[in-house]
C-alpha positions in Angstrom: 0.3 -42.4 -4.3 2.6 -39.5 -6.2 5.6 -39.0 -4.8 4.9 -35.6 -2.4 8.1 -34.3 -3.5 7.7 -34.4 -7.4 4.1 -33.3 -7.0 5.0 -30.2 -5.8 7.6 -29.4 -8.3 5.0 -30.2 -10.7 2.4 -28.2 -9.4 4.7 -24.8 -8.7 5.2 -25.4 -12.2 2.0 -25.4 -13.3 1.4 -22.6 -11.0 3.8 -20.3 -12.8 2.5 -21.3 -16.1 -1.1 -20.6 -15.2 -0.2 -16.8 -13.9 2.4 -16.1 -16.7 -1.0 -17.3 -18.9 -2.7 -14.6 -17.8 -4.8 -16.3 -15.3 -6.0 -14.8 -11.7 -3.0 -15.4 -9.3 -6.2 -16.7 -6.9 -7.8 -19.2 -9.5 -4.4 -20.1 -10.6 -3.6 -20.9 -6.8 -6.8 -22.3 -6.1 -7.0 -24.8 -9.5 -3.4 -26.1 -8.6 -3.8 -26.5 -4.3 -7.0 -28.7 -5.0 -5.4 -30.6 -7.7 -2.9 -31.6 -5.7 -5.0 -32.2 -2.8 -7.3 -34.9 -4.9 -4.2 -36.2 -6.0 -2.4 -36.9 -2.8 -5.3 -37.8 -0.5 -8.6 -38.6 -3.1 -11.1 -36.3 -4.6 -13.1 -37.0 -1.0 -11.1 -34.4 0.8 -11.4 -31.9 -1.5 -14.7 -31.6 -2.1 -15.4 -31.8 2.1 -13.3 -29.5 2.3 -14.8 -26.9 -0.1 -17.9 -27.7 2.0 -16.5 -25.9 5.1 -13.2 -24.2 3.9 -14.8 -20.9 2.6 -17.4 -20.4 4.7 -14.6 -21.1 7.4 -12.7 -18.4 6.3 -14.6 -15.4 5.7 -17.0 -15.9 8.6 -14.0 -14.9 10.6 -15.2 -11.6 12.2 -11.8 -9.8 12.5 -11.7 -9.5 9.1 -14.4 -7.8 8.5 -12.0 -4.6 9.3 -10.6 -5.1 6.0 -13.7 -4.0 4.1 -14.3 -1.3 6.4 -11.2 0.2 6.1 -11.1 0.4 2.1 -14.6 1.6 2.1 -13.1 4.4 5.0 -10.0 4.9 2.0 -12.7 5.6 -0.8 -14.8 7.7 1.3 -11.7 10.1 2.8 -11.0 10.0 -1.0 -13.9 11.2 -2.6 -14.4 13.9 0.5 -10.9 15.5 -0.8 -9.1 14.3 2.2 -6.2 13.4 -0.3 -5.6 17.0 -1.7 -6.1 18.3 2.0 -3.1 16.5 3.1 -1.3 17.2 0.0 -1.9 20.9 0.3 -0.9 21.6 3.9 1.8 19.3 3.3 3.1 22.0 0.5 2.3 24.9 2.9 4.5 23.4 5.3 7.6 22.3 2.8 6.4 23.7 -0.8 9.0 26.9 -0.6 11.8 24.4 0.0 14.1 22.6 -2.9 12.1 19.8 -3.8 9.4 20.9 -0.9 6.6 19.9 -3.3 8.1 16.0 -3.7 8.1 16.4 0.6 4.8 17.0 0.7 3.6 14.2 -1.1 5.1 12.3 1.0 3.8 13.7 4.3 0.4 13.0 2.4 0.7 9.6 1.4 1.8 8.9 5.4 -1.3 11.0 6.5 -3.4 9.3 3.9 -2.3 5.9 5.1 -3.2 6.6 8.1 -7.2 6.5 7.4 -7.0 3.9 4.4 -4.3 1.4 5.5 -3.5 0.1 1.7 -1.0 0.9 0.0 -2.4 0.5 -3.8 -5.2 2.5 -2.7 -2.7 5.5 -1.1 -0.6 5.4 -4.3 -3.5 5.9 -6.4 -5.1 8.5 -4.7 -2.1 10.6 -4.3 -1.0 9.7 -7.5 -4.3 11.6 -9.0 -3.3 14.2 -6.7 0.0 15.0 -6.7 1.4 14.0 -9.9 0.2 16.7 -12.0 1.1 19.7 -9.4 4.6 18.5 -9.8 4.5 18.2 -13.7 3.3 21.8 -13.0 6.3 22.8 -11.2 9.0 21.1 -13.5 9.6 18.3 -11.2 11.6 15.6 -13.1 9.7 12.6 -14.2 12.0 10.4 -11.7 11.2 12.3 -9.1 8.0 12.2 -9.5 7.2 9.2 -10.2 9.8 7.7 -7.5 8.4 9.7 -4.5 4.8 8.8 -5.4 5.8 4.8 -6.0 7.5 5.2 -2.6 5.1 7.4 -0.5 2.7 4.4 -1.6 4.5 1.9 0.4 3.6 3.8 3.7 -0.2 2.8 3.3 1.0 -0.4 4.8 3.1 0.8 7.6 1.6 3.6 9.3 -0.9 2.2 11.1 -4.0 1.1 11.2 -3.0 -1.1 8.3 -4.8 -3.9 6.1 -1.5 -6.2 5.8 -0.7 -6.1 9.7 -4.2 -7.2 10.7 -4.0 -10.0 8.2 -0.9 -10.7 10.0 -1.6 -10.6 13.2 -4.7 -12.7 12.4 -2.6 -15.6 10.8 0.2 -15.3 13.7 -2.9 -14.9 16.3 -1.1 -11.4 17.6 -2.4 -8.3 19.6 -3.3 -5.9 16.5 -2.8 -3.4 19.1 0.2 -4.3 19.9 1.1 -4.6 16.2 -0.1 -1.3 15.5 1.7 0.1 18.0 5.2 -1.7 16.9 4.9 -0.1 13.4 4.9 3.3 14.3 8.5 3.9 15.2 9.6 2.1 11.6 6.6 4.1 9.8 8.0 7.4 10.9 11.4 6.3 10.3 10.2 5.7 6.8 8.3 9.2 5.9 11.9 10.8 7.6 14.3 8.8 5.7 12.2 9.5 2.3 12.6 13.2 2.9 15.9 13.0 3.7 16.4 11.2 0.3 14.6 13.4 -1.6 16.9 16.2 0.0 20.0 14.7 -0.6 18.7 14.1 -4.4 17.6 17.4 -4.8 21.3 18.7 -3.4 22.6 16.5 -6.0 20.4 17.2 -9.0 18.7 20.8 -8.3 17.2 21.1 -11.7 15.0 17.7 -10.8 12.7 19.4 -7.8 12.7 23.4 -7.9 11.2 25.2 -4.8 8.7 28.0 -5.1 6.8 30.7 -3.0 6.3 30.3 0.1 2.9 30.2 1.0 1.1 33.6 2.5 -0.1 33.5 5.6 -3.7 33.2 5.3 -3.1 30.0 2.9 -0.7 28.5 5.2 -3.4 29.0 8.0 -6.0 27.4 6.2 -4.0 24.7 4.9 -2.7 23.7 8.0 
């Protein structure tokens, strides 16, 4: 039998060459984990395993949130939940330096909040938000920075994809995991705006403010 050691050096290797090839991170995962498994304990297990390993896995009903939560993303999406967000949030901090860049942020946490990805939240608000701050003058780092950040809270504000994977693998209360990111989630959307205020104090040119909105916009946005 290969020494278990070397065999695993050997396949990490392969691992990285498969995915800097181009290949699937999954297939590339799944090629070299059986490989290794014929090779340490006989092509036997392997294939007994692939007999009951998938099915195993995805007939475990918890995740079926995970579907149901994208499909929840695309639909809030495609109902203009996204520019909602993002236009109360610029009712609410639009007249402000570098208001705008806030209110994407309040969006991306609010959109979070219903899609629980982050890839999906940073591409939605990206289609969103991006070209009413090209609009305004907002510098591309800005921008593009706020956006690439606000993204990140897809996956800490709850309910959210990556803590009910977790708390599946770790058998956790999602509840109870739901509950423990909120504090750091709103932590997050506060500390972004404080950034983006302290960046704006330091670079006014990169987020201008502009009109405050009238009062029958600011009523129907909110």
């Amino acid at each position: 039998m290969p020494d278990p050691m070397m065999l695993g050096l050997i396949g990490l290797g392969a691992l990285v060459l498969l995915i800097t090839g181009r290949m699937p991170i999954a297939y590339a995962m799944i090629l070299v984990g059986g490989a290794g498994i014929a090779a340490l304990n006989g092509p036997a297990l392997l294939l007994n395993q692939l007999k009951t390993l998938a099915w195993g896995q995805f007939s475990i009903y918890d995740l079926s949130v995970v579907p149901l939560f994208v499909l929840m993303g695309a639909l809030a999406g495609h109902a203009g939940l996204s520019a909602a967000l993002f236009r109360a949030g610029a009712a609410w901090l639009g007249w402000v330096r570098g208001g705008t860049a806030m209110a994407a942020i309040a969006a991306c946490a609010g959109f979070g909040a219903v899609c629980g990805s982050s890839l999906a939240t940073a591409s939605t608000m990206g289609k969103v938000a991006l070209p009413e701050l090209r609009r305004q003058n907002y510098s591309g780092a800005l921008a593009t920075g706020t956006l690439a950040a606000g993204g990140t809270l897809g996956i800490l504000i709850p309910p959210s994809v990556v803590l009910i994977l977790y708390a599946i693998l770790v058998e956790a209360n999602v509840v109870t995991m739901f509950m423990a990111a909120l504090l750091p989630g709103a932590l997050a959307v506060l500390l972004f705006l404080l950034t983006i205020a302290g960046y704006v104090a330091l670079r006014p040119g990169a987020g201008p403010a502009h009109a405050p909105a009238g009062r029958a916009e600011f009523r129907a946005a909110t």
